[in-house]
Backbone as numpy.savetxt, mean C-alpha at the origin, in Angstrom:
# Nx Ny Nz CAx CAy CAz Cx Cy Cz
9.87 -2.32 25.43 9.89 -2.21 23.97 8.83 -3.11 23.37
7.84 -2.58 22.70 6.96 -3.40 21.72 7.63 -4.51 21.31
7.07 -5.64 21.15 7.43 -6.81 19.78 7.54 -6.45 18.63
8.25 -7.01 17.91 8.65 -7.36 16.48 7.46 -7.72 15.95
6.63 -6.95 14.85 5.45 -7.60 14.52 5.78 -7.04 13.06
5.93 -8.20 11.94 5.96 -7.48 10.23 4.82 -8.60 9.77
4.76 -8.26 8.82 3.51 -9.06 7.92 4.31 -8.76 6.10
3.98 -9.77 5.73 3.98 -10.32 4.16 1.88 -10.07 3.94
2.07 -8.93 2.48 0.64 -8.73 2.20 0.67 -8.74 0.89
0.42 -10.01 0.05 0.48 -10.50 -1.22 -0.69 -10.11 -1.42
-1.35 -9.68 -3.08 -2.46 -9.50 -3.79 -2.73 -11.38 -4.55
-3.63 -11.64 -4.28 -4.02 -12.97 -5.02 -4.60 -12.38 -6.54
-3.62 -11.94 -7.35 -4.01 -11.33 -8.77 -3.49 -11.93 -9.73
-2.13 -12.95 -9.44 -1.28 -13.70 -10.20 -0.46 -14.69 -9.62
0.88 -15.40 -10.17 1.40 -16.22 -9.06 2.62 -15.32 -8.43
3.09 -15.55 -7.48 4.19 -15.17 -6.74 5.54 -15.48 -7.70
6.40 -14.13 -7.52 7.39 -14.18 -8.25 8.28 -13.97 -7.20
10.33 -14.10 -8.26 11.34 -13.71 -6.95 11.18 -12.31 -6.16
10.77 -11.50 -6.89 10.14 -10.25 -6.13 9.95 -10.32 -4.53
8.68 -10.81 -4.74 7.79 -11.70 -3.56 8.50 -12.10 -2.89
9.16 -13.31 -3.05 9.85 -14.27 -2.35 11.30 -13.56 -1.40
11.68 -12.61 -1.93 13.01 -11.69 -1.50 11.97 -11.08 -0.52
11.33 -10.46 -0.48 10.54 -9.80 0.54 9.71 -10.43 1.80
9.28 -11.25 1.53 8.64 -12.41 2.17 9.56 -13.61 2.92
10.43 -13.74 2.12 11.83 -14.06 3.48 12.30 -13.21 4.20
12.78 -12.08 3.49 13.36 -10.94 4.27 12.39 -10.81 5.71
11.32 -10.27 5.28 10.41 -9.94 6.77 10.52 -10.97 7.07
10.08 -12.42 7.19 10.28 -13.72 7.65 11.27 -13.74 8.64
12.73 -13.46 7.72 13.75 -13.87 8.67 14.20 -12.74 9.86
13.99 -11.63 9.43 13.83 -10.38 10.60 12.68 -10.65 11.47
11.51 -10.92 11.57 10.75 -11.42 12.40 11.65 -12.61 13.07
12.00 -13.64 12.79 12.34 -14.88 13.76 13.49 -14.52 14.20
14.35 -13.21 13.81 15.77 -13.39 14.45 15.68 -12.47 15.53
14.26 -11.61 15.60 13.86 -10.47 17.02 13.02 -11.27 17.71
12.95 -12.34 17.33 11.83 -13.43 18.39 10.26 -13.20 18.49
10.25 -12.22 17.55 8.82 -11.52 16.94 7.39 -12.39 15.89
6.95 -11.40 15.32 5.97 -12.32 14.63 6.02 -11.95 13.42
5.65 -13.16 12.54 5.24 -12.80 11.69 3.98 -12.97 10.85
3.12 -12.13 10.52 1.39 -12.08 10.03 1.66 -12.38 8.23
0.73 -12.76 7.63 0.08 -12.78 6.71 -1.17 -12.41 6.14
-1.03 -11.53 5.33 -2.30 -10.92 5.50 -2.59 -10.72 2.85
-3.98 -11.11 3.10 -4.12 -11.62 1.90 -5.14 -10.08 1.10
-4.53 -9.33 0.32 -4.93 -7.93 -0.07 -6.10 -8.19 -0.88
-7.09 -9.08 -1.18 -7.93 -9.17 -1.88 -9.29 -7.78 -2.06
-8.72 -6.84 -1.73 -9.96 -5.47 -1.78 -10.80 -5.61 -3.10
-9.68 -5.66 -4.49 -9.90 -5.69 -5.51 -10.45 -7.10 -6.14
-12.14 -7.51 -5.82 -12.54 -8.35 -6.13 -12.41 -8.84 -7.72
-12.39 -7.70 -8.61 -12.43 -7.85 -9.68 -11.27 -8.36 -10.26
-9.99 -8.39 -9.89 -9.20 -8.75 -10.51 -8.49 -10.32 -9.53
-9.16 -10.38 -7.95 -8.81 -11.34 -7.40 -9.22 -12.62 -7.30
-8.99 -13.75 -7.37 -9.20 -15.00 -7.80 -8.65 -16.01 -7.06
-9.41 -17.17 -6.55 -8.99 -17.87 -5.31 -8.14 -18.89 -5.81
-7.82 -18.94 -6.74 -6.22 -20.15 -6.77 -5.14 -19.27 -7.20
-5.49 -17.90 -7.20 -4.11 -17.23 -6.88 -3.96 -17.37 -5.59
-4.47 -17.68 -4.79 -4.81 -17.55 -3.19 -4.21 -18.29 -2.66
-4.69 -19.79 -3.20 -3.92 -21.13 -2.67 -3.09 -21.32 -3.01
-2.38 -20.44 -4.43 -1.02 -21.14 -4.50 -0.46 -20.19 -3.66
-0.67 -18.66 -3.16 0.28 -18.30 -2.23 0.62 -18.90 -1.32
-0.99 -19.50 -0.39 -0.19 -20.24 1.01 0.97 -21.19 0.39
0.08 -22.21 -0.80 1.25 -23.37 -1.09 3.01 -22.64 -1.03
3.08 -21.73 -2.27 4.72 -21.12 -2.41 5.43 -20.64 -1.40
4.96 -19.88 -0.51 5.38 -19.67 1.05 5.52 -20.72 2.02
4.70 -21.87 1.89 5.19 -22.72 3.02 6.10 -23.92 1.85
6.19 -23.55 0.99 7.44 -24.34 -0.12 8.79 -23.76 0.65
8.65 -22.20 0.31 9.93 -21.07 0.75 10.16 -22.00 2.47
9.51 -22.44 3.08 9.88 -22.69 4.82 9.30 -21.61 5.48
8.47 -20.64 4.63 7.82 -19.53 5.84 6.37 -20.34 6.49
6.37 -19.62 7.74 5.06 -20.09 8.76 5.06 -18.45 8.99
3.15 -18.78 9.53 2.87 -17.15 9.68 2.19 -17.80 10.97
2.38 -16.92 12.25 1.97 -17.27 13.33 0.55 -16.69 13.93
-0.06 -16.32 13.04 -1.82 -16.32 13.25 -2.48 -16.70 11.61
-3.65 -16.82 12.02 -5.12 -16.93 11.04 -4.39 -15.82 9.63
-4.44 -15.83 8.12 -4.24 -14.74 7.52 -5.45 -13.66 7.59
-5.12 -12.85 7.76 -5.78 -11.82 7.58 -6.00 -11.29 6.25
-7.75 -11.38 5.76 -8.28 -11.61 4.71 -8.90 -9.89 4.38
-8.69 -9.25 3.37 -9.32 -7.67 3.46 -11.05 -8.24 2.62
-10.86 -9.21 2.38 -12.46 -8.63 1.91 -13.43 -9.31 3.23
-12.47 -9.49 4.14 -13.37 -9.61 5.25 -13.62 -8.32 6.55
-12.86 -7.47 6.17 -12.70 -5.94 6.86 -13.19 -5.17 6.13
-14.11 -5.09 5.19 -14.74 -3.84 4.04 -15.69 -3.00 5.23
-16.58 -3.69 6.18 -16.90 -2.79 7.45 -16.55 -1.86 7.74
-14.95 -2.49 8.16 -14.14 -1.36 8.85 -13.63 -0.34 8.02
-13.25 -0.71 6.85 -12.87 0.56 5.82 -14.12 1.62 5.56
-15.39 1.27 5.10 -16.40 1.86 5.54 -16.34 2.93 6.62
-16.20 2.26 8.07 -16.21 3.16 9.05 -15.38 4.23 9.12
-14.38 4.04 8.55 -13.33 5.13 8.48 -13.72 6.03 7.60
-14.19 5.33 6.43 -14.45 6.50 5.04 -15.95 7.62 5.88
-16.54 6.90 6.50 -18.03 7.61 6.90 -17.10 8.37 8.31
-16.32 7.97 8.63 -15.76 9.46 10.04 -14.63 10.32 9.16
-14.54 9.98 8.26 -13.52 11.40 7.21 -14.41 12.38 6.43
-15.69 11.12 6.43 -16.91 12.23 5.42 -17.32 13.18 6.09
-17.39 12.67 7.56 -18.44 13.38 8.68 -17.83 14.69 9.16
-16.25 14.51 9.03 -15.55 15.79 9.23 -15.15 16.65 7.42
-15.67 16.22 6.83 -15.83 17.03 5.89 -14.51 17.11 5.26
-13.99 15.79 5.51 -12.41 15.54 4.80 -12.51 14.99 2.84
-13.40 14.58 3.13 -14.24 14.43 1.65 -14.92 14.18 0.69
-14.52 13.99 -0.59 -15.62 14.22 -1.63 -15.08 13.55 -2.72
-16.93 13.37 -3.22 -16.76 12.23 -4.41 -16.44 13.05 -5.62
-15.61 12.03 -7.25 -14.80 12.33 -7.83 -15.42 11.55 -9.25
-15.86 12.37 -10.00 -16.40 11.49 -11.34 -16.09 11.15 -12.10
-13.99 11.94 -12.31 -13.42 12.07 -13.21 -12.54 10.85 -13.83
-12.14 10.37 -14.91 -11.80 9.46 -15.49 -10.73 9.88 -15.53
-9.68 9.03 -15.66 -7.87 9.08 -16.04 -7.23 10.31 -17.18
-8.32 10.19 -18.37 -8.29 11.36 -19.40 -8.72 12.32 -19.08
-9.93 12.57 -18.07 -9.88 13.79 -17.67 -9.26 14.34 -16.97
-8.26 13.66 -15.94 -7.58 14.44 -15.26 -6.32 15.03 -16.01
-6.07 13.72 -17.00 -4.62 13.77 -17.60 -5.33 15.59 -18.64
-6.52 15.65 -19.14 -6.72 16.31 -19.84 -6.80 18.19 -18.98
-6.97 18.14 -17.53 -7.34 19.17 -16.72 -5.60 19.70 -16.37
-5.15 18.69 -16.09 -4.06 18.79 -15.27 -2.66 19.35 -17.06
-2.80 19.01 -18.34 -2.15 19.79 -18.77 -2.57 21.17 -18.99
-3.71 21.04 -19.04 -3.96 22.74 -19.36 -3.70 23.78 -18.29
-3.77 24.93 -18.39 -3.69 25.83 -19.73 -2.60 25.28 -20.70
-1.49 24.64 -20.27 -0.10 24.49 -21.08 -0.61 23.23 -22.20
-1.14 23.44 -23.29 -1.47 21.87 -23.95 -0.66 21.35 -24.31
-0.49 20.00 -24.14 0.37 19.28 -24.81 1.46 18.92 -23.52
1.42 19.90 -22.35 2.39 19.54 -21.49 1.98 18.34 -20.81
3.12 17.74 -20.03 3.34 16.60 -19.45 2.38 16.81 -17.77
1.21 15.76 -17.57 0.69 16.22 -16.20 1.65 15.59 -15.07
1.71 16.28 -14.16 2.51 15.79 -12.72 1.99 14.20 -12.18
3.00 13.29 -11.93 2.70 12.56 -11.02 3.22 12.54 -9.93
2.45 11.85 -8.22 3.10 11.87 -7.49 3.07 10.06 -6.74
3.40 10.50 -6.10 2.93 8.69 -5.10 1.58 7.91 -5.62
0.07 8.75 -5.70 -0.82 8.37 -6.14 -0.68 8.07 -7.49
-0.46 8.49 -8.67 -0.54 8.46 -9.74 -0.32 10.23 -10.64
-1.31 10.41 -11.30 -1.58 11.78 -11.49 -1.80 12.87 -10.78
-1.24 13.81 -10.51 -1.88 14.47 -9.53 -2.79 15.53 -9.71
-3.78 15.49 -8.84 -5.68 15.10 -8.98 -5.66 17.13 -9.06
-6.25 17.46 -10.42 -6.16 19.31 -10.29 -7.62 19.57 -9.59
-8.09 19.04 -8.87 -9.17 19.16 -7.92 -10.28 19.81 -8.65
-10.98 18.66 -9.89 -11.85 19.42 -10.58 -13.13 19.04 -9.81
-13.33 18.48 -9.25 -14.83 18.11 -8.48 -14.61 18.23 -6.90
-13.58 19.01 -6.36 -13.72 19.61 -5.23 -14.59 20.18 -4.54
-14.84 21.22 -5.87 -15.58 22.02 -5.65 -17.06 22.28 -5.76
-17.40 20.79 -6.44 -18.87 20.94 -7.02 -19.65 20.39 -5.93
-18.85 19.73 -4.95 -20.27 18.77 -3.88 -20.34 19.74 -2.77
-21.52 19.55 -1.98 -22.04 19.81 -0.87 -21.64 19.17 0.15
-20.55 19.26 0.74 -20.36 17.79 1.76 -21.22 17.69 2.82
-22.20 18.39 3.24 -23.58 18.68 3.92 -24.27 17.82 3.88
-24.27 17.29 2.45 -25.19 16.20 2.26 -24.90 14.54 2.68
-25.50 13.76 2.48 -25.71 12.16 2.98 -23.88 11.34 2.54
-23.37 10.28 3.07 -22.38 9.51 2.40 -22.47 9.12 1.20
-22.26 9.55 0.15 -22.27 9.00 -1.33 -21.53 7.89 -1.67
-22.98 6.61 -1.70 -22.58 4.83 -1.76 -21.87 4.90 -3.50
-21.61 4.24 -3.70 -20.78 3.71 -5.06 -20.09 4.68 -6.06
-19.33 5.51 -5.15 -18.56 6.73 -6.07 -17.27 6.46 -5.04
-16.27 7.13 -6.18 -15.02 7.30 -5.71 -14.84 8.45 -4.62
-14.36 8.31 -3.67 -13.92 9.34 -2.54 -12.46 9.79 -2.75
-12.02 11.01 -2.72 -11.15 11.73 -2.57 -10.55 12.68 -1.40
-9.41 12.51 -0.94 -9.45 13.18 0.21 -8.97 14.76 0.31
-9.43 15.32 0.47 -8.87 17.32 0.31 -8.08 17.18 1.11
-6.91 17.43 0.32 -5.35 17.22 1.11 -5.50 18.59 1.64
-5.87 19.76 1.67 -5.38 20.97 1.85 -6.39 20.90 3.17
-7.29 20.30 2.87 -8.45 20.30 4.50 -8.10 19.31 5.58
-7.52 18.28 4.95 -6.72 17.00 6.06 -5.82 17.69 6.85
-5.25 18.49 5.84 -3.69 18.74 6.90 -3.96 19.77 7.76
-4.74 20.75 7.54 -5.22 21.54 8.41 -5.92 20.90 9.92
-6.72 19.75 9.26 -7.33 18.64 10.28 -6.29 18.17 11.40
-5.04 17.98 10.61 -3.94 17.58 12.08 -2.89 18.44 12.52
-3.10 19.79 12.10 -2.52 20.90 12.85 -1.01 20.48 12.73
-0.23 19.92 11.75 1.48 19.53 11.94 1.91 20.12 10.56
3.19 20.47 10.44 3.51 21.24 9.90 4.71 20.06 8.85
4.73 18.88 9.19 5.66 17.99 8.91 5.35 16.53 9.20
5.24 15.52 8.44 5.00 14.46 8.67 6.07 13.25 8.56
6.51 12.07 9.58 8.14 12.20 9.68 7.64 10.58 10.41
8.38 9.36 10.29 8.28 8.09 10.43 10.03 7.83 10.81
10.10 6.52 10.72 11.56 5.77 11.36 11.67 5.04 10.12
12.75 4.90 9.34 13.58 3.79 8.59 14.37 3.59 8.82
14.51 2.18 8.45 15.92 1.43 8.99 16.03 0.76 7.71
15.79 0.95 6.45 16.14 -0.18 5.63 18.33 0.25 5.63
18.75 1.19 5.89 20.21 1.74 6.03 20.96 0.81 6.98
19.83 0.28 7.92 20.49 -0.26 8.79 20.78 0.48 10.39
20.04 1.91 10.44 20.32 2.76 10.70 18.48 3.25 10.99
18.72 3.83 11.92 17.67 4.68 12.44 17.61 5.99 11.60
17.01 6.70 10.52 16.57 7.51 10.16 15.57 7.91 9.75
15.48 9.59 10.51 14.05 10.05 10.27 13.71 10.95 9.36
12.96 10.20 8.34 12.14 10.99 7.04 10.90 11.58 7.39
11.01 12.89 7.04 9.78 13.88 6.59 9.65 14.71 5.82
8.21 14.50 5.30 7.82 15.47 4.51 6.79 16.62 4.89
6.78 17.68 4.70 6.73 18.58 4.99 4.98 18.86 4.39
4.17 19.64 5.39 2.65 19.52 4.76 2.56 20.20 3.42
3.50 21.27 2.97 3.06 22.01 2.22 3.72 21.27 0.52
4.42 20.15 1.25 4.85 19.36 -0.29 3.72 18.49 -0.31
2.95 18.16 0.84 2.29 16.72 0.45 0.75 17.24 -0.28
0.49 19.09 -0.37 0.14 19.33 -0.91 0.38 19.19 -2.19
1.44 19.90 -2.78 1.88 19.90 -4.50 2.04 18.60 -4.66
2.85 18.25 -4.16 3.53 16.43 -4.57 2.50 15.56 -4.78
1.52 15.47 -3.84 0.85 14.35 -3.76 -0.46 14.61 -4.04
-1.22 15.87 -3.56 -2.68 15.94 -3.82 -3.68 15.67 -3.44
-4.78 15.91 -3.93 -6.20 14.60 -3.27 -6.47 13.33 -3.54
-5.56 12.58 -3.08 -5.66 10.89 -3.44 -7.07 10.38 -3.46
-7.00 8.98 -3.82 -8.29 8.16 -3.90 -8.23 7.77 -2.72
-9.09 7.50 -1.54 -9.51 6.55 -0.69 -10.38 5.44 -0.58
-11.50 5.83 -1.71 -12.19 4.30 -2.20 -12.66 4.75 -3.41
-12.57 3.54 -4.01 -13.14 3.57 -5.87 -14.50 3.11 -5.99
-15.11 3.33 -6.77 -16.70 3.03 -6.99 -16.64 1.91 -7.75
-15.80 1.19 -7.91 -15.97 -0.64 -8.26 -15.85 -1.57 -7.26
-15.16 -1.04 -6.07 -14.86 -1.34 -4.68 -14.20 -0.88 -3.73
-14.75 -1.06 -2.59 -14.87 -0.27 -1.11 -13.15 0.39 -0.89
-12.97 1.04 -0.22 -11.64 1.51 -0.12 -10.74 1.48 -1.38
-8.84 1.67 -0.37 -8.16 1.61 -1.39 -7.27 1.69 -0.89
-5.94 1.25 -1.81 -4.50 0.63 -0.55 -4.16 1.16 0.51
-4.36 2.73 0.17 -3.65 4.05 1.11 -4.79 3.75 2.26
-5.92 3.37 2.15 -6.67 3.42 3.74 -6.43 2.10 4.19
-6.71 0.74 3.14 -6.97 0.16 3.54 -5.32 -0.63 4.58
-4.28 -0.22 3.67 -3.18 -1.18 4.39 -3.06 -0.15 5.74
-3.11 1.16 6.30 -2.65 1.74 7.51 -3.74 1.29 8.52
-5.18 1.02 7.98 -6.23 0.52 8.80 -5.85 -1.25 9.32
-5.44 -1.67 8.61 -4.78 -3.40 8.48 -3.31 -3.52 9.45
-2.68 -2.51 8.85 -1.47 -2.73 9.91 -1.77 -2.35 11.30
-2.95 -1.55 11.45 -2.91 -0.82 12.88 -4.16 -2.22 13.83
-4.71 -2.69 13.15 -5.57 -4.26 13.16 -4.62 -5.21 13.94
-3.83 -5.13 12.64 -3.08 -6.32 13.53 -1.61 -6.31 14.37
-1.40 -4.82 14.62 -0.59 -4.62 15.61 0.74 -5.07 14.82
1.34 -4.00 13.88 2.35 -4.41 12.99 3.23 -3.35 13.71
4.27 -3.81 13.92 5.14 -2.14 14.44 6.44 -2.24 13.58
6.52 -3.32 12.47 7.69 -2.68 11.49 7.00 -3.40 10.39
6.87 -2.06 9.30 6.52 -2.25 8.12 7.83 -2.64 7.13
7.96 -4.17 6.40 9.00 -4.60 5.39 8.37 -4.45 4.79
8.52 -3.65 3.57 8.32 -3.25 2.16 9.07 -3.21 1.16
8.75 -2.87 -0.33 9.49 -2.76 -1.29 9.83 -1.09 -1.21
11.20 -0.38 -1.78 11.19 1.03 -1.95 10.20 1.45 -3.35
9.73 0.39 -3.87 8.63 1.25 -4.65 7.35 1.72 -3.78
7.17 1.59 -2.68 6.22 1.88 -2.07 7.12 2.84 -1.12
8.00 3.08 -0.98 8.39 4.28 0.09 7.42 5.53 -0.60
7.71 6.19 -1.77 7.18 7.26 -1.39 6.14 7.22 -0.93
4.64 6.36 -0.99 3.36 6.27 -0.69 3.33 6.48 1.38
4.61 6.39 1.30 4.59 6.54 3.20 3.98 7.47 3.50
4.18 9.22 2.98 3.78 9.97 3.40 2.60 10.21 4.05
2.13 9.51 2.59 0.07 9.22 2.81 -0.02 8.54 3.64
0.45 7.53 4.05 0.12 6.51 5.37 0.18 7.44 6.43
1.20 8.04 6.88 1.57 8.48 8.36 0.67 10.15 8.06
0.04 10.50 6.93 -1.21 11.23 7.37 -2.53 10.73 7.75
-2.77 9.47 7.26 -3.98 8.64 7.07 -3.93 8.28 8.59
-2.49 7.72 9.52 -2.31 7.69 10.63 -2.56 8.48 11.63
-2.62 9.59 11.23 -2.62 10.93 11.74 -3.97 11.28 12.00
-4.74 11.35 10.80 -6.04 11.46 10.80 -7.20 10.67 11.71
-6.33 9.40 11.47 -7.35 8.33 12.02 -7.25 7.60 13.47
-6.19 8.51 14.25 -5.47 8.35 15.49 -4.59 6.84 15.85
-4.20 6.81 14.06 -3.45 5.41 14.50 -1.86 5.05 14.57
-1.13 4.46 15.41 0.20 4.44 15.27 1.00 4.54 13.94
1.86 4.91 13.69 3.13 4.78 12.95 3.95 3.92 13.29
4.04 2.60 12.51 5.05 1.52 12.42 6.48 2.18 11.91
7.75 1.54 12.38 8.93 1.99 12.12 8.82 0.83 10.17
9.45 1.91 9.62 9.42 1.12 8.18 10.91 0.36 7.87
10.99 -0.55 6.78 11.94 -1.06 6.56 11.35 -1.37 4.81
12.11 0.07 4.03 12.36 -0.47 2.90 13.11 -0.92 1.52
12.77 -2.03 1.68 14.18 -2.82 0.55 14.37 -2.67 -0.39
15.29 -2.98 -1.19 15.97 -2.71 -2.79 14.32 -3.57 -3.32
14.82 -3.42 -4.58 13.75 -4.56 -5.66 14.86 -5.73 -6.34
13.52 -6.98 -6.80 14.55 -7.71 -7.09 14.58 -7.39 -8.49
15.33 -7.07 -9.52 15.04 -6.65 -11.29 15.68 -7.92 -12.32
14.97 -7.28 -13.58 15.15 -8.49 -14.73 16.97 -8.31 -14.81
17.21 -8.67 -15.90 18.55 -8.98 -16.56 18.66 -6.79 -17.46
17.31 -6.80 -17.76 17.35 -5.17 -18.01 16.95 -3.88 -16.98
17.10 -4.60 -15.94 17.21 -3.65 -14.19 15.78 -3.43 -14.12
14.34 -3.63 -15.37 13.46 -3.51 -14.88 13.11 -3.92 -13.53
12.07 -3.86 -12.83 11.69 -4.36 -11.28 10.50 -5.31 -12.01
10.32 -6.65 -11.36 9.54 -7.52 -11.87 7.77 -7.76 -11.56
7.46 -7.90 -12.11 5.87 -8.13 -12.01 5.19 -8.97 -12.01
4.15 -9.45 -11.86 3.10 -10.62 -11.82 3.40 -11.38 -12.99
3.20 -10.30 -14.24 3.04 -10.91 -15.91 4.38 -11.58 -15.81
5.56 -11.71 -15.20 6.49 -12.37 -15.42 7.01 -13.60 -14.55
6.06 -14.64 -15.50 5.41 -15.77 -15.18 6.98 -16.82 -15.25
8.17 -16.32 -16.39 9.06 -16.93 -16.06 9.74 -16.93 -14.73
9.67 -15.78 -14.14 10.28 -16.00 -12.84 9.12 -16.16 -11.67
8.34 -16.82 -11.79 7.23 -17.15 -10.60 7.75 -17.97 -9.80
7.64 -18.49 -8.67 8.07 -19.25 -7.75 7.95 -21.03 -8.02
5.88 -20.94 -8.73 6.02 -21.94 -9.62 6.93 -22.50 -10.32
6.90 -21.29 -11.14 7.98 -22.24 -12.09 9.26 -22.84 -11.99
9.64 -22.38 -11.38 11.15 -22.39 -10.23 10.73 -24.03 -9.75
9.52 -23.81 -8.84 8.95 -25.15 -8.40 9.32 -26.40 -9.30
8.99 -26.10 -10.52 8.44 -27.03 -11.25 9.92 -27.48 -12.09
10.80 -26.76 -11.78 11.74 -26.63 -12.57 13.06 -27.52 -11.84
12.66 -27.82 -10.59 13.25 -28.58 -9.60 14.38 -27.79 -8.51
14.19 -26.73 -8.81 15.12 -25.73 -7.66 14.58 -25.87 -5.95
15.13 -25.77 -5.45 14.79 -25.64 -3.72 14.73 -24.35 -3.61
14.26 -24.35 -2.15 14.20 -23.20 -1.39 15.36 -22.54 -1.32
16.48 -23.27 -1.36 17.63 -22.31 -0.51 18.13 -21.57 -2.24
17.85 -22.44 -2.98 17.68 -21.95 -4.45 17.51 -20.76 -4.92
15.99 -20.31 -4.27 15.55 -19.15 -4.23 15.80 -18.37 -3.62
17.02 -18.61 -2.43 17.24 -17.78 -1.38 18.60 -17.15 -2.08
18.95 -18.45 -2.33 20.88 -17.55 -3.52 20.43 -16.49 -4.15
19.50 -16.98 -5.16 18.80 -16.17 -6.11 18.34 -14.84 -6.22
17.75 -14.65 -4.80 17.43 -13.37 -4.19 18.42 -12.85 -3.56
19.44 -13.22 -2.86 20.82 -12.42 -2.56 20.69 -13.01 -0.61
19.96 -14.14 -0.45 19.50 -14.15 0.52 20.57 -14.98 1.22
């Protein structure tokens, strides 16, 4: 049987909240109770919004919490190479094509003919009515500083399966979810794989990262379950394993919202500062 390998993959965009901290123990303490590992790995893709004392206070708040990560963190703006390489062997098979369209234009493509109707979202966001599918030559050279899109209807054909299907255990319980190719058509669409402000994008970059560093159970939030699908095609595509997933409740406000960066009252900081302990944060989170 493989090792226990999960990873905690914070964005350095703000400070760490109880969110965070429920998740980041959780994998923590499931890693040390399978005698496994646990990685750290620091999502910085998005230079523009990432900033290095969001950085340092993560290590600081995690080794506050009592977590240790048992290698080097693994840094993404030091793998932009490798995301590269992947985007240039999806181009080369003619998986896809660049995308010029802005948020209003899609929102504006995707109600019509019906005006005024509501456009579909799926896991990605909007889902993409494939207006620049059709306009490129994929014949031609890798197109540097444009957004890439992947032709879901040409991918799936690319891996010949009729169903795409992973392991969860957040039940406690071994069960197997799949989705089926011909939903991950409607449902999901031609996602982004890299943006033209910077290289890649979560959906390549975290299945390329987990398969790096040899992760074989993904702890996550269930706001990211649906985005699985796309992983274990991106897996598919790119001949890389499927980690068994594990994903958890959220931690929410006092109005069941699920919490965010901007909510600086519940940061770990402040908690810090406020004189609470660790095990503090552990009540707190249900831990």
């Amino acid at each position: 049987m493989a090792d226990f390998i999960t990873r905690f993959a914070p964005s350095p965009t703000g400070p760490l909240h109880l969110g965070h901290a429920y998740s980041a123990l959780l994998a923590h303490d499931m890693a040390r109770a399978a005698g496994g590992k646990f990685l750290l790995r620091v999502e910085d893709i998005d230079s523009t919004r990432s900033r290095p004392e969001w950085e340092d206070q993560i290590y600081e708040d995690l080794t506050w919490l009592g977590i240790t990560w048992d290698e080097e963190p693994l840094r993404q703006s030091d793998r932009l190479s490798d995301y590269k390489r992947a985007l240039h062997a999806l181009w080369n098979r003619a998986l896809l094509y660049p995308c010029t369209c802005t948020r209003r234009d899609i929102a504006a493509a995707s109600s019509a003919p019906q005006e005024g109707a509501e456009p579909a979202f799926g896991p990605d966001g909007m889902i993409y009515p494939g207006t620049c599918r059709a306009k490129t030559d994929r014949n031609l050279g890798f197109p540097e500083h444009e957004a890439l899109r992947l032709d879901m209807q040409d991918a799936l054909g690319a891996t010949d399966r009729s169903e795409f299907c992973y392991n969860e255990q957040s039940s406690g319980k071994d069960e197997i979810l799949c989705t089926s190719a011909q939903n991950m058509v409607h449902d999901v669409g031609d996602i982004v794989l890299s943006r033209r402000d910077f290289l890649g994008s979560y959906h390549l970059s975290v299945v390329l990262d987990d398969a790096a560093q040899g992760v074989t159970h993904v702890v996550r939030g269930k706001d990211i379950q649906p985005a699985t699908q796309i992983h274990v095609l991106l897996q598919n595509l790119l001949g890389l394993p499927t980690p068994i997933y594990h994903h958890h409740g959220l931690i929410r406000d006092e109005n069941g919202k699920r919490l965010a960066k901007r909510d600086d009252a519940r940061a770990i900081a402040t908690y810090r500062a406020e004189g609470k302990s660790p095990d503090d944060i552990r009540r707190m989170v249900g831990l």
